[in-house]
PyMOL commands that place a pseudoatom at each C-alpha (Angstrom):
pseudoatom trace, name=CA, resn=UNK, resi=1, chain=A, elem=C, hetatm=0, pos=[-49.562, 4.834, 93.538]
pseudoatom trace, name=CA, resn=UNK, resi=2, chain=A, elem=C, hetatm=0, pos=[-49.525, 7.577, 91.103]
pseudoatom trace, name=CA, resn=UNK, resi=3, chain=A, elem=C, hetatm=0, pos=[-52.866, 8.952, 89.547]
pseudoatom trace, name=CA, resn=UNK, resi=4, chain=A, elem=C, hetatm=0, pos=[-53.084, 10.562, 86.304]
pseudoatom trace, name=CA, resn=UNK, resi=5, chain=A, elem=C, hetatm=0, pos=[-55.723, 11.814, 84.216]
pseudoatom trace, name=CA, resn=UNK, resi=6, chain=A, elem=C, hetatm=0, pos=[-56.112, 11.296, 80.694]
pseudoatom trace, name=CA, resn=UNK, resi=7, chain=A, elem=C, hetatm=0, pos=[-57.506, 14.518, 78.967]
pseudoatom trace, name=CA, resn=UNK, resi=8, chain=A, elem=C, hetatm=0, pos=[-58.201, 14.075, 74.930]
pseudoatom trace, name=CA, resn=UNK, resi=9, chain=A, elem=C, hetatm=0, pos=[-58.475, 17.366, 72.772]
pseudoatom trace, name=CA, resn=UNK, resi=10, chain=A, elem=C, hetatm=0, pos=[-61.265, 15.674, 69.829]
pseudoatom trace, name=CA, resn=UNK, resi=11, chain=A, elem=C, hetatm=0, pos=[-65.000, 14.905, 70.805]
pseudoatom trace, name=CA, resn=UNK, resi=12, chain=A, elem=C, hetatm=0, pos=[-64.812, 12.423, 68.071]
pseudoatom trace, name=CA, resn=UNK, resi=13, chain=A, elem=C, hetatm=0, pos=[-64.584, 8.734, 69.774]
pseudoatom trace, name=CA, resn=UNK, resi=14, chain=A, elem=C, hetatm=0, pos=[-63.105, 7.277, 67.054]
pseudoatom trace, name=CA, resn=UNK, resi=15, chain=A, elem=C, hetatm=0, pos=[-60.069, 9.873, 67.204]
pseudoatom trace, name=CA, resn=UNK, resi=16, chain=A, elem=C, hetatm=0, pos=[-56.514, 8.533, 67.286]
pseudoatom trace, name=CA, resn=UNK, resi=17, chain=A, elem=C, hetatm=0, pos=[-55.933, 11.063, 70.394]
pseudoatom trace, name=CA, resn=UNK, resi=18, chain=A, elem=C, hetatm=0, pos=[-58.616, 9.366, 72.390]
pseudoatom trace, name=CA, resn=UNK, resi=19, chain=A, elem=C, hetatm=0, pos=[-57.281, 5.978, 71.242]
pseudoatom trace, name=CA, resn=UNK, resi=20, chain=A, elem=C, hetatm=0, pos=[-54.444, 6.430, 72.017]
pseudoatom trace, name=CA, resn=UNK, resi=21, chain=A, elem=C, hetatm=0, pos=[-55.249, 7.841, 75.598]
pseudoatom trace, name=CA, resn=UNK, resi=22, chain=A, elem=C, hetatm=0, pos=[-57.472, 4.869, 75.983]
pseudoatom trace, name=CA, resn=UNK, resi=23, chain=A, elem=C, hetatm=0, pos=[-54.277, 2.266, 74.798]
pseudoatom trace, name=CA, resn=UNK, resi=24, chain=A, elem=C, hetatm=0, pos=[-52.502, 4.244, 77.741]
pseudoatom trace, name=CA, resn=UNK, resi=25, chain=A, elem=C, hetatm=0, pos=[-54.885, 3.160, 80.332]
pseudoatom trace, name=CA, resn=UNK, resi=26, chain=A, elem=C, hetatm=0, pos=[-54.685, -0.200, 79.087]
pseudoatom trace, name=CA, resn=UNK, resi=27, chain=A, elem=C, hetatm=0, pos=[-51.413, -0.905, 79.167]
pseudoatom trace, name=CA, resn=UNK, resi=28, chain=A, elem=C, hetatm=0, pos=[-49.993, 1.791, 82.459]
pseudoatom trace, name=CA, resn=UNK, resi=29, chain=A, elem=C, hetatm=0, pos=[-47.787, -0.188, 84.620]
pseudoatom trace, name=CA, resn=UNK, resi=30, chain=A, elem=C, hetatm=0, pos=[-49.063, -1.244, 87.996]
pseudoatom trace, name=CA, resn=UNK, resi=31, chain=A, elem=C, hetatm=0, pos=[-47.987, 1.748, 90.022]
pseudoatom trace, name=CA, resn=UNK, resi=32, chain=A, elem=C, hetatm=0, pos=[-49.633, 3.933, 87.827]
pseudoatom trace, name=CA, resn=UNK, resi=33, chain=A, elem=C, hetatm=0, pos=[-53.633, 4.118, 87.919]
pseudoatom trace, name=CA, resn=UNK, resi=34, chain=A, elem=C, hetatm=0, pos=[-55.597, 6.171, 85.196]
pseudoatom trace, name=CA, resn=UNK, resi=35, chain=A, elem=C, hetatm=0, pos=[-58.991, 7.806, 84.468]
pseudoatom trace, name=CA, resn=UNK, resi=36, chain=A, elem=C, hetatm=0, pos=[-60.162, 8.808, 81.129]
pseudoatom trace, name=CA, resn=UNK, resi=37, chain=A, elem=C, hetatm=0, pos=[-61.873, 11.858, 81.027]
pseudoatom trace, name=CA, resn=UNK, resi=38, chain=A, elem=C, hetatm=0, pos=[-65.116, 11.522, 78.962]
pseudoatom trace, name=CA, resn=UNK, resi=39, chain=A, elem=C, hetatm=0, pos=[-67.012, 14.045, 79.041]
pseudoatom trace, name=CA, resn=UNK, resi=40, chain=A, elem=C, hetatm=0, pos=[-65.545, 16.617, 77.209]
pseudoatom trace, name=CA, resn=UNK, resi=41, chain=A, elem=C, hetatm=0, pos=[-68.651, 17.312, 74.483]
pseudoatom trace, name=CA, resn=UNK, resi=42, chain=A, elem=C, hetatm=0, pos=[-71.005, 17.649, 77.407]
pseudoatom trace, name=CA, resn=UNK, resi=43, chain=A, elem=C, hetatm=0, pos=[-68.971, 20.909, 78.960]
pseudoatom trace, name=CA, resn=UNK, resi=44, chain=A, elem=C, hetatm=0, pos=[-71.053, 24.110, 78.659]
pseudoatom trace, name=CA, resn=UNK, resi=45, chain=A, elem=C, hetatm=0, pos=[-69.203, 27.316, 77.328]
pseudoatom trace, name=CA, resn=UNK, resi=46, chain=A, elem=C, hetatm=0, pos=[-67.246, 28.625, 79.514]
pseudoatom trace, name=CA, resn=UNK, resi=47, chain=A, elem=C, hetatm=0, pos=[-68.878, 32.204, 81.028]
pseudoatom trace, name=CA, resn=UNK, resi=48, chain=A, elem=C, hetatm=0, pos=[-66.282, 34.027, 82.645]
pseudoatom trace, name=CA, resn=UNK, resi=49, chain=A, elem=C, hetatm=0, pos=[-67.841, 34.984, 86.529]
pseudoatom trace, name=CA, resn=UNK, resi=50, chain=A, elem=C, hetatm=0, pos=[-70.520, 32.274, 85.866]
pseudoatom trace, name=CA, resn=UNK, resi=51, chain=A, elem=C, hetatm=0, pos=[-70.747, 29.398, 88.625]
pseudoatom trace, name=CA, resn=UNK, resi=52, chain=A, elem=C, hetatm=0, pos=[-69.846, 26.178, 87.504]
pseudoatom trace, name=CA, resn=UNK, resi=53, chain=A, elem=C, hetatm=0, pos=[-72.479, 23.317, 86.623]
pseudoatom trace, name=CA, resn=UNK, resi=54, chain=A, elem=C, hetatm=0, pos=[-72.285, 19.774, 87.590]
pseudoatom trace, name=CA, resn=UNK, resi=55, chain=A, elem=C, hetatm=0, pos=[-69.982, 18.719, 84.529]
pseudoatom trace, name=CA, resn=UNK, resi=56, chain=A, elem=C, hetatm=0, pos=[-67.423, 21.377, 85.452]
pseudoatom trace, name=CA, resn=UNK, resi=57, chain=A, elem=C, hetatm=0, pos=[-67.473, 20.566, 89.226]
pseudoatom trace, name=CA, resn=UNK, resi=58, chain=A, elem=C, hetatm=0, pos=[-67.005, 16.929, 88.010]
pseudoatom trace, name=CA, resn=UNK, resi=59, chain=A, elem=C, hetatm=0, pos=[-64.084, 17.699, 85.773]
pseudoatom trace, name=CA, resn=UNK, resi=60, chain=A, elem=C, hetatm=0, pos=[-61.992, 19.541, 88.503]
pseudoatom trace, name=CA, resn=UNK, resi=61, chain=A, elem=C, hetatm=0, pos=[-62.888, 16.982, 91.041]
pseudoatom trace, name=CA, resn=UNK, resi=62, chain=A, elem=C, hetatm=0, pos=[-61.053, 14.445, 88.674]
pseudoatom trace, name=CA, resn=UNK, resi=63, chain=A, elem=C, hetatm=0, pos=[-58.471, 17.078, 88.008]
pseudoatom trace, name=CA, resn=UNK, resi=64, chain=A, elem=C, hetatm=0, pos=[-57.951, 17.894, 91.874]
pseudoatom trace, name=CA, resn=UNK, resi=65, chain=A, elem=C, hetatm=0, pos=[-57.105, 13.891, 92.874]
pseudoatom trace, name=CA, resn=UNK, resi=66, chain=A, elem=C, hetatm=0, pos=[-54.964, 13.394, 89.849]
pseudoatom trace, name=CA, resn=UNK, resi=67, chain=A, elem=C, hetatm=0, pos=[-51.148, 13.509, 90.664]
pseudoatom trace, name=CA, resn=UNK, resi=68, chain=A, elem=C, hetatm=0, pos=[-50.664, 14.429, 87.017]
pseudoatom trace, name=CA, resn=UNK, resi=69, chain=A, elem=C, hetatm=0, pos=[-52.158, 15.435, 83.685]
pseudoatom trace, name=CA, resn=UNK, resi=70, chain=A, elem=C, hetatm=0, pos=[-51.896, 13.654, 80.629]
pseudoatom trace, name=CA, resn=UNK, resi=71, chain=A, elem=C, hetatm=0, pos=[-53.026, 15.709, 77.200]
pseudoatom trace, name=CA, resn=UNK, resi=72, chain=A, elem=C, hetatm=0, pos=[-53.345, 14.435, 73.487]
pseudoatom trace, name=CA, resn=UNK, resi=73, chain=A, elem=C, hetatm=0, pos=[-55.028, 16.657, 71.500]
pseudoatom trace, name=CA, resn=UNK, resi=74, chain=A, elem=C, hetatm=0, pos=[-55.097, 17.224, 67.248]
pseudoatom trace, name=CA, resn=UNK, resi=75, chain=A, elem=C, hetatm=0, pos=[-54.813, 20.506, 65.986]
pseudoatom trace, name=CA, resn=UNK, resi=76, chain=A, elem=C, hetatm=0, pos=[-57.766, 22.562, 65.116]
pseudoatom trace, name=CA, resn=UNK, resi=77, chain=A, elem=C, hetatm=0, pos=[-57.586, 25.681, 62.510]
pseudoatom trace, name=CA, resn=UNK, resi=78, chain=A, elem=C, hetatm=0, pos=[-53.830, 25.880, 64.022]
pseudoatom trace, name=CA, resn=UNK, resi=79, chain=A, elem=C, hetatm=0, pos=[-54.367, 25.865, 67.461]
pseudoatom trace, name=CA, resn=UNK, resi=80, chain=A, elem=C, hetatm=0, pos=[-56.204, 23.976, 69.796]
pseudoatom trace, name=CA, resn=UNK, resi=81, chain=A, elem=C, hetatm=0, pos=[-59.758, 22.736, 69.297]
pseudoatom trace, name=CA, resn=UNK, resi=82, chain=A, elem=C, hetatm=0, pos=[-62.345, 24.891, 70.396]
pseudoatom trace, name=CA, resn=UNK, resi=83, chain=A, elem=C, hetatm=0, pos=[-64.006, 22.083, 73.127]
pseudoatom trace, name=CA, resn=UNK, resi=84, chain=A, elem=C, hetatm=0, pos=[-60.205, 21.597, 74.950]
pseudoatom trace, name=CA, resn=UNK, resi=85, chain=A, elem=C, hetatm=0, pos=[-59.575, 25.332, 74.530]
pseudoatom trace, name=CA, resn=UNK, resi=86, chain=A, elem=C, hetatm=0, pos=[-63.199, 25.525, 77.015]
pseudoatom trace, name=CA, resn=UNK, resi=87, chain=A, elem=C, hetatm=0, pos=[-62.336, 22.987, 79.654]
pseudoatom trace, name=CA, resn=UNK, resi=88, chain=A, elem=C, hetatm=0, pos=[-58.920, 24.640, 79.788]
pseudoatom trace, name=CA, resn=UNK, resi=89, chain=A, elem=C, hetatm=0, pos=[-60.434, 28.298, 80.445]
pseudoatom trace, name=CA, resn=UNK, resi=90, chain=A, elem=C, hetatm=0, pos=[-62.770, 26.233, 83.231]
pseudoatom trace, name=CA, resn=UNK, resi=91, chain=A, elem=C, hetatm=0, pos=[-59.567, 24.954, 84.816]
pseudoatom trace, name=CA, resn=UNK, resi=92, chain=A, elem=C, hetatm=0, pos=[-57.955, 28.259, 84.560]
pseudoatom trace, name=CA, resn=UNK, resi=93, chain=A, elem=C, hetatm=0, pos=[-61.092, 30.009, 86.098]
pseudoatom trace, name=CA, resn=UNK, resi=94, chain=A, elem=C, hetatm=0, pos=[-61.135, 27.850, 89.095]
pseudoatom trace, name=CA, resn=UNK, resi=95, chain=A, elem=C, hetatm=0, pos=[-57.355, 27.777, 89.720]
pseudoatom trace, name=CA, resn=UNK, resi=96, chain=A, elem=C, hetatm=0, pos=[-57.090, 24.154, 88.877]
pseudoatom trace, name=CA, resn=UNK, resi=97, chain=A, elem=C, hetatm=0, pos=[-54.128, 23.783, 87.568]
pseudoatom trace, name=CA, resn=UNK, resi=98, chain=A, elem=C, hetatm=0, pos=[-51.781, 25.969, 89.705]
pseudoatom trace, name=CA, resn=UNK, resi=99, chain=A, elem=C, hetatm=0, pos=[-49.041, 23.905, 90.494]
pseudoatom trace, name=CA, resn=UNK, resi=100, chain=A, elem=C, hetatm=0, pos=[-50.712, 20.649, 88.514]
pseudoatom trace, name=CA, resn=UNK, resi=101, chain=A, elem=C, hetatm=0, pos=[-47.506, 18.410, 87.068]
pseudoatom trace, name=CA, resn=UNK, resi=102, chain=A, elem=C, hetatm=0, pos=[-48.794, 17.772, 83.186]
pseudoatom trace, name=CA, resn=UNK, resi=103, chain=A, elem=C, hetatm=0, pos=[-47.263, 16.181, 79.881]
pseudoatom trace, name=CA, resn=UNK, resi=104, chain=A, elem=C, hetatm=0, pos=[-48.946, 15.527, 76.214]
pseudoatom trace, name=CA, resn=UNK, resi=105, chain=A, elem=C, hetatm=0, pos=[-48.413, 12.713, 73.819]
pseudoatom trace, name=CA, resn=UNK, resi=106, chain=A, elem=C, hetatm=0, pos=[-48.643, 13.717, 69.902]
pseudoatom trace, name=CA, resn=UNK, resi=107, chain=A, elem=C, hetatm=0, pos=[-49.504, 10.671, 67.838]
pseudoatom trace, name=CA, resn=UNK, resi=108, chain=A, elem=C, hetatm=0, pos=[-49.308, 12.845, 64.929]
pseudoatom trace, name=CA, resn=UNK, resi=109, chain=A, elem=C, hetatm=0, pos=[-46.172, 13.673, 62.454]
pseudoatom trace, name=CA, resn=UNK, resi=110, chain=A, elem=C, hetatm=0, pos=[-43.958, 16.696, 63.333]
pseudoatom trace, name=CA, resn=UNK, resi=111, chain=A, elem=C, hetatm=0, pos=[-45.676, 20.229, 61.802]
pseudoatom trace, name=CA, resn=UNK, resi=112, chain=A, elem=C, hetatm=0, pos=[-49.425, 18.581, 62.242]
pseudoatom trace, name=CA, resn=UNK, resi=113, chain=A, elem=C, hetatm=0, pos=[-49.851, 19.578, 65.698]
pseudoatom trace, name=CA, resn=UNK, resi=114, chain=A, elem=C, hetatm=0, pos=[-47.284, 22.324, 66.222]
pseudoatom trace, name=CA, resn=UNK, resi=115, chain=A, elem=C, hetatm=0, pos=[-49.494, 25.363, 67.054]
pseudoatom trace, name=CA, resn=UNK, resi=116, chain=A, elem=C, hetatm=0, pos=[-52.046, 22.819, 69.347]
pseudoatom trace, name=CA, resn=UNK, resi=117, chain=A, elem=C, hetatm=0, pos=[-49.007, 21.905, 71.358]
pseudoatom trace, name=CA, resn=UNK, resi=118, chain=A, elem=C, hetatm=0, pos=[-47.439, 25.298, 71.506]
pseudoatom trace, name=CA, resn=UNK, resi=119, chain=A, elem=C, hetatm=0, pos=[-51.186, 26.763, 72.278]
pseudoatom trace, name=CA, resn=UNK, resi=120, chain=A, elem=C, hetatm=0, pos=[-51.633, 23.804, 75.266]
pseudoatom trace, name=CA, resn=UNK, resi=121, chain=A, elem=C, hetatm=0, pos=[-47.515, 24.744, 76.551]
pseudoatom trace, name=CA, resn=UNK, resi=122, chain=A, elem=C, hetatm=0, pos=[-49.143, 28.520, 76.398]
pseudoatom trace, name=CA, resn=UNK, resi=123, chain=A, elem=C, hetatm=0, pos=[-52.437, 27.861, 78.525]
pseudoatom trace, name=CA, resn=UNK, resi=124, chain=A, elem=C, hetatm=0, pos=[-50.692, 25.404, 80.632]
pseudoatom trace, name=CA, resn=UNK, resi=125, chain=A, elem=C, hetatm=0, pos=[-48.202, 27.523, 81.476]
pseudoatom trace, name=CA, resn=UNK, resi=126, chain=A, elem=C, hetatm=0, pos=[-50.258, 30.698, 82.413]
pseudoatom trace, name=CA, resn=UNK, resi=127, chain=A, elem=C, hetatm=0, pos=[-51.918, 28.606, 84.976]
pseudoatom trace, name=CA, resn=UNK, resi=128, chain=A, elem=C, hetatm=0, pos=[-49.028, 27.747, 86.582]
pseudoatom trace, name=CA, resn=UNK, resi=129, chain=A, elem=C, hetatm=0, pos=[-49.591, 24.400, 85.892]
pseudoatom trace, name=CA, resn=UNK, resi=130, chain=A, elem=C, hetatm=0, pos=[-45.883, 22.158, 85.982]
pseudoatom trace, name=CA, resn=UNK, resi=131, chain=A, elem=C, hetatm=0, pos=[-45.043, 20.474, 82.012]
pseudoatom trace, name=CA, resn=UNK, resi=132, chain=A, elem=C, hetatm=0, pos=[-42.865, 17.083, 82.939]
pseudoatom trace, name=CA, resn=UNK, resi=133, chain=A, elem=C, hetatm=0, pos=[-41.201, 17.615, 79.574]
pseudoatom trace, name=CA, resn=UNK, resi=134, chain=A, elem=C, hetatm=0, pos=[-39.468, 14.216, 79.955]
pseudoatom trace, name=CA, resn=UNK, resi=135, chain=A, elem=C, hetatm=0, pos=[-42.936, 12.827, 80.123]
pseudoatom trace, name=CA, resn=UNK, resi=136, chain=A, elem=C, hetatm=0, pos=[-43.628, 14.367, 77.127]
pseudoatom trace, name=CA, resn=UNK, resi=137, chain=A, elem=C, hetatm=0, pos=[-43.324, 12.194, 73.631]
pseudoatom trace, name=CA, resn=UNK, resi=138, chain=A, elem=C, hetatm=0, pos=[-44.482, 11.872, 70.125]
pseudoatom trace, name=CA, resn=UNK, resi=139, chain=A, elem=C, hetatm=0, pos=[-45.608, 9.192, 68.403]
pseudoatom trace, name=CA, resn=UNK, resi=140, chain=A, elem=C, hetatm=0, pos=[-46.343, 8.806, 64.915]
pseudoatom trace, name=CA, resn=UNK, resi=141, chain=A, elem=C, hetatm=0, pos=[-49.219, 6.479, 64.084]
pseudoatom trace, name=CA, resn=UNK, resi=142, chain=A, elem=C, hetatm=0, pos=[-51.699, 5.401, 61.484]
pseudoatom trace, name=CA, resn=UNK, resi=143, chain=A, elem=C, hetatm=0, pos=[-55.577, 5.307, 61.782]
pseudoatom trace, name=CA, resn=UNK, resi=144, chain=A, elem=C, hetatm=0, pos=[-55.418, 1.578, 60.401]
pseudoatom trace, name=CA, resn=UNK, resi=145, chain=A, elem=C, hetatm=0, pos=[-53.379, 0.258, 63.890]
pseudoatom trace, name=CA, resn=UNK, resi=146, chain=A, elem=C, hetatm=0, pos=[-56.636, 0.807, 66.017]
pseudoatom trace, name=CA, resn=UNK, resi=147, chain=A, elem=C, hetatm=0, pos=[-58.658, -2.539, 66.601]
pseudoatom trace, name=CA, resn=UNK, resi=148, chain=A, elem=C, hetatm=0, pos=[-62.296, -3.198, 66.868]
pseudoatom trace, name=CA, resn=UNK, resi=149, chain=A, elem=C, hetatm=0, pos=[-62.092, -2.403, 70.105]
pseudoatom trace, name=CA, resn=UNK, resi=150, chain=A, elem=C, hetatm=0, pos=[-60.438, 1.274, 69.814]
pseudoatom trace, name=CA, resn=UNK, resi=151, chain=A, elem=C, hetatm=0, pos=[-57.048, 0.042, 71.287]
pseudoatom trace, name=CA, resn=UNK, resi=152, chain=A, elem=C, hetatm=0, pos=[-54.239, 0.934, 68.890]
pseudoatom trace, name=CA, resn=UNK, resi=153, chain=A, elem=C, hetatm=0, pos=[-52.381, -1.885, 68.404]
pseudoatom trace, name=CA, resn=UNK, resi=154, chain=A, elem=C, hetatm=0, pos=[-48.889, -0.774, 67.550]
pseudoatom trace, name=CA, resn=UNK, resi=155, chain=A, elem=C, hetatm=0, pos=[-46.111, -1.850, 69.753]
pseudoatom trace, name=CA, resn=UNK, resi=156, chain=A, elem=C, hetatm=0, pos=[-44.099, 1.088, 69.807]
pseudoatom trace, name=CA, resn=UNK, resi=157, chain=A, elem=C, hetatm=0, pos=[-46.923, 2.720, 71.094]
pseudoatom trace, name=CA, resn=UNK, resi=158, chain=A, elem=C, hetatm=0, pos=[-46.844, 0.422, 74.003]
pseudoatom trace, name=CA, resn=UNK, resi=159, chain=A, elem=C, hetatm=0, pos=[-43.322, 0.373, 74.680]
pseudoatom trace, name=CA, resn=UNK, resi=160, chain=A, elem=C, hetatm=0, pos=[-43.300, 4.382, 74.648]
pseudoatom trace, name=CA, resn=UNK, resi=161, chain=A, elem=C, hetatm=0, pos=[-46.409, 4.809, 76.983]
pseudoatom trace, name=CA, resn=UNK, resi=162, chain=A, elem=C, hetatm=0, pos=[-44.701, 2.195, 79.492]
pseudoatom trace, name=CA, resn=UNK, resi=163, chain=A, elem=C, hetatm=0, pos=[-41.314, 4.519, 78.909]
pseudoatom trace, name=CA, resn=UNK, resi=164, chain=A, elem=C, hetatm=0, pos=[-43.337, 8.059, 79.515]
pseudoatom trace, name=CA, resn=UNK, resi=165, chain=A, elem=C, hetatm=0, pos=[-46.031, 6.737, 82.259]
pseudoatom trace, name=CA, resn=UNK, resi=166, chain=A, elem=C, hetatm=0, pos=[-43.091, 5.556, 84.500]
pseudoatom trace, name=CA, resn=UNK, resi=167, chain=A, elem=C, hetatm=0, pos=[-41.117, 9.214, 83.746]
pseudoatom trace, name=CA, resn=UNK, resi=168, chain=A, elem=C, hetatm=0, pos=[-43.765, 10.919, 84.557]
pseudoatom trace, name=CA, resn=UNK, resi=169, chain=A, elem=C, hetatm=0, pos=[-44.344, 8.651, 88.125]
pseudoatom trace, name=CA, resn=UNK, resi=170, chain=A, elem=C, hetatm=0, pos=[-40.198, 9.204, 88.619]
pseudoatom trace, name=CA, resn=UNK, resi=171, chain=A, elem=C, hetatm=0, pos=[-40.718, 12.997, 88.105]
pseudoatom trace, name=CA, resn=UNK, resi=172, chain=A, elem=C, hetatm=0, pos=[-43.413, 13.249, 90.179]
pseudoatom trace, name=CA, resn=UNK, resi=173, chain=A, elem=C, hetatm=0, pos=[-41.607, 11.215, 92.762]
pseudoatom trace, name=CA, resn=UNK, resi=174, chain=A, elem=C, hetatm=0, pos=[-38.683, 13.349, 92.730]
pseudoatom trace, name=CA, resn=UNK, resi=175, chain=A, elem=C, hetatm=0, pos=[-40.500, 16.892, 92.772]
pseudoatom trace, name=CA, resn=UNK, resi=176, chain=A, elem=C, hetatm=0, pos=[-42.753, 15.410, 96.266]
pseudoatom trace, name=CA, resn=UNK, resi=177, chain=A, elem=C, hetatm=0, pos=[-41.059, 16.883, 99.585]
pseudoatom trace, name=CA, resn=UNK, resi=178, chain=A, elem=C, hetatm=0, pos=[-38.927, 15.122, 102.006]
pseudoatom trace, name=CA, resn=UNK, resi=179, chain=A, elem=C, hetatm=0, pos=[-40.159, 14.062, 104.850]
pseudoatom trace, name=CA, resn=UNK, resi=180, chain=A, elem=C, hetatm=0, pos=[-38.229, 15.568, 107.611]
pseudoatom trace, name=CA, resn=UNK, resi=181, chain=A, elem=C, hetatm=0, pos=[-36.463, 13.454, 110.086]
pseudoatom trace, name=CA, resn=UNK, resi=182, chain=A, elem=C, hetatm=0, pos=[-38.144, 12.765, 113.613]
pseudoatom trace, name=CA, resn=UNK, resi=183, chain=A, elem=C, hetatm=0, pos=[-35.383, 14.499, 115.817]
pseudoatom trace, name=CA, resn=UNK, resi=184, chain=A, elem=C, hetatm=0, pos=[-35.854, 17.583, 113.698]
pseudoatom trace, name=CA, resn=UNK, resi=185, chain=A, elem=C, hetatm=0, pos=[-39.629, 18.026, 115.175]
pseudoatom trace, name=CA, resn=UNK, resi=186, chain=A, elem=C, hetatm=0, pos=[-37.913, 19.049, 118.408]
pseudoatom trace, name=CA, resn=UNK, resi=187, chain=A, elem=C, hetatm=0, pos=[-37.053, 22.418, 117.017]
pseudoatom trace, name=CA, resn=UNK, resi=188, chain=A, elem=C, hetatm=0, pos=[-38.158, 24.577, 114.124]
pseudoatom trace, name=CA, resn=UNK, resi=189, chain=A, elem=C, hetatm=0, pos=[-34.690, 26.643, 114.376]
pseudoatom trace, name=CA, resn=UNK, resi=190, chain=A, elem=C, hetatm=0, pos=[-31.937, 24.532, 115.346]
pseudoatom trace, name=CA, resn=UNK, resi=191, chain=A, elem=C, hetatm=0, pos=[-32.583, 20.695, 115.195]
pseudoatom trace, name=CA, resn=UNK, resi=192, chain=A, elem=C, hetatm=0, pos=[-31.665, 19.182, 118.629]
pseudoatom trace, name=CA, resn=UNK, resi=193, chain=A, elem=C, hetatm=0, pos=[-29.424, 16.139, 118.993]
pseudoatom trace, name=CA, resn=UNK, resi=194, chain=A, elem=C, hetatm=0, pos=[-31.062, 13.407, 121.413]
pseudoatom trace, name=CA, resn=UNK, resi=195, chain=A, elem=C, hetatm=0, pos=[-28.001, 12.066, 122.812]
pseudoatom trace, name=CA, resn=UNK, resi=196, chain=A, elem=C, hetatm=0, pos=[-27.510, 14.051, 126.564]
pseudoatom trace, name=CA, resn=UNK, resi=197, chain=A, elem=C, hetatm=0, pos=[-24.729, 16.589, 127.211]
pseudoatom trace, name=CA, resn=UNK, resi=198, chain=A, elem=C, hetatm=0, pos=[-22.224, 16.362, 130.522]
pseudoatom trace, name=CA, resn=UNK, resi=199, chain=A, elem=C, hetatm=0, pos=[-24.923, 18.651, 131.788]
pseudoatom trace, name=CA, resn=UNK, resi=200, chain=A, elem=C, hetatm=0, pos=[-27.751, 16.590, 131.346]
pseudoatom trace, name=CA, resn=UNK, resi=201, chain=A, elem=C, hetatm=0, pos=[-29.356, 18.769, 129.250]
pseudoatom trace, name=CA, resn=UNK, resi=202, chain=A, elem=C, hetatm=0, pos=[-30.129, 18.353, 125.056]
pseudoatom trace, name=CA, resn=UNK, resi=203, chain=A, elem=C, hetatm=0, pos=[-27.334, 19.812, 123.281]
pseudoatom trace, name=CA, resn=UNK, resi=204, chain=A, elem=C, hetatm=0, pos=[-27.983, 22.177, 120.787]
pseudoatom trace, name=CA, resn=UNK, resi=205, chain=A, elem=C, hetatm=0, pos=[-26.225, 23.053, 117.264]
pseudoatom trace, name=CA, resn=UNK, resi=206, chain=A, elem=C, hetatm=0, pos=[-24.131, 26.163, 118.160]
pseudoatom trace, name=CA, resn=UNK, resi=207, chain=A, elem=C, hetatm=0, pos=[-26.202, 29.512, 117.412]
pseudoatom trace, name=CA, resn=UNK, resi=208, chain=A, elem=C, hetatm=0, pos=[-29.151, 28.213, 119.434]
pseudoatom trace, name=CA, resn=UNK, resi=209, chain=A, elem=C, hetatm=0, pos=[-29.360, 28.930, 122.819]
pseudoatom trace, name=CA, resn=UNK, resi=210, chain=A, elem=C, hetatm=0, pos=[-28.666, 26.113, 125.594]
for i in range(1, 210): cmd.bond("trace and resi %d" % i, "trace and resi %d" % (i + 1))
show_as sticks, trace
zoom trace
C-alpha cells in the first residue's frame, strides 16, 4: 500500500487546488491510500531556531508516514503563496523532506503557475526532497466543473489522477531496495554457496578465503 499526502498551496476551501486534491482522494486506486492535509491556515510563522507547536509536529508526523508528497498550489504575486512558502520552511527546518519522493498537479493553464511551480521545484529541491517528474501533470480546468460537494467533476481529471497516482506508486516501487537473497546473509564479503564442497566444507566465491 502506498501512502501519499495531499498538500494544497490556497487556504481558500473553495480553491480549485484543494478540489482538485480532494477529487484525488476520491477517486486513488485501491493500492494507493491518501490524507488531505487541512490545516494549512492554522500554521504559525515559521521562527527560524523556534521549537515547533502542536500544528507543526502534526504536519511532519503526516509528512514522516507518507511514502510520497503530492502538491497543487496557485501562484501568488509570482511565486508561491505566502502560507505554503511557511509550511515548506517548517519542513525544511526539521529535515522533513530529505530524501521525501514528491510530485505537483497544476490545474491551471500553462504561464499561470510558472514561477509557483519553479519556486516549489526550488524549495523542494534544496531539501533534498526526490520530484517523481513522471508523477507530475497538468491539468487545465474550469471553476464551473466542481459540484456541490467540492469534487470536480471532469473526467479527464479522473482519468489523469488514476494515470499519475499509479506512476507515482510504480516509481516509488522501483526506487525501494531489494531485498537481498537469504544465502547472501551468510557473508557480508563474499556470498557463500550452500551446496557442500568434496571437503565438506561451504565453498566460497574465489577471493574469499576457504
Amino acid at each position: 500500500m502506498t501512502r501519499v499526502l495531499l498538500i494544497s498551496g490556497s487556504t481558500r476551501e473553495g480553491s480549485l487546488h484543494t478540489a482538485a486534491l480532494r477529487t484525488a482522494a476520491r477517486f486513488a486506486p485501491p493500492e494507493i491510500t491518501t490524507t488531505r492535509y487541512e490545516d494549512l491556515r492554522h500554521l504559525p510563522a515559521f521562527v527560524p531556531g523556534e521549537l515547533p507547536t502542536g500544528p507543526v509536529a502534526e504536519l511532519r508526523s503526516l509528512v514522516d508516514a507518507a511514502d510520497a508528497v503530492l502538491f497543487s498550489t496557485p501562484e501568488y504575486a509570482g511565486s508561491l503563496p505566502g502560507s505554503l512558502k511557511n509550511l515548506l520552511d517548517w519542513l525544511v527546518d526539521g529535515g522533513d523532506l530529505g530524501g521525501k519522493p514528491a510530485a505537483w498537479l497544476s490545474v491551471v493553464r500553462p504561464g499561470l503557475d510558472d514561477g509557483a511551480r519553479a519556486g516549489l521545484e526550488s524549495v523542494l529541491d534544496h531539501a533534498g526532497a526526490r520530484l517523481l517528474r513522471p508523477a507530475c501533470v497538468r491539468i487545465p480546468l474550469e471553476m464551473a466543473s466542481i459540484d456541490s460537494a467540492g469534487i470536480v467533476t471532469d473526467d479527464r481529471l479522473h482519468m489523469a489522477l488514476q494515470d499519475m497516482l499509479q506512476a507515482l506508486a510504480r516509481a516509488l516501487a522501483d526506487s525501494r531496495p531489494r531485498p537481498q537473497p537469504s544465502w547472501q546473509a551468510h557473508s557480508s564479503v563474499y556470498p557463500i554457496v550452500p551446496d557442500q564442497g568434496p571437503t565438506g566444507r561451504p565453498f566460497i566465491w574465489p577471493g574469499g578465503v576457504s
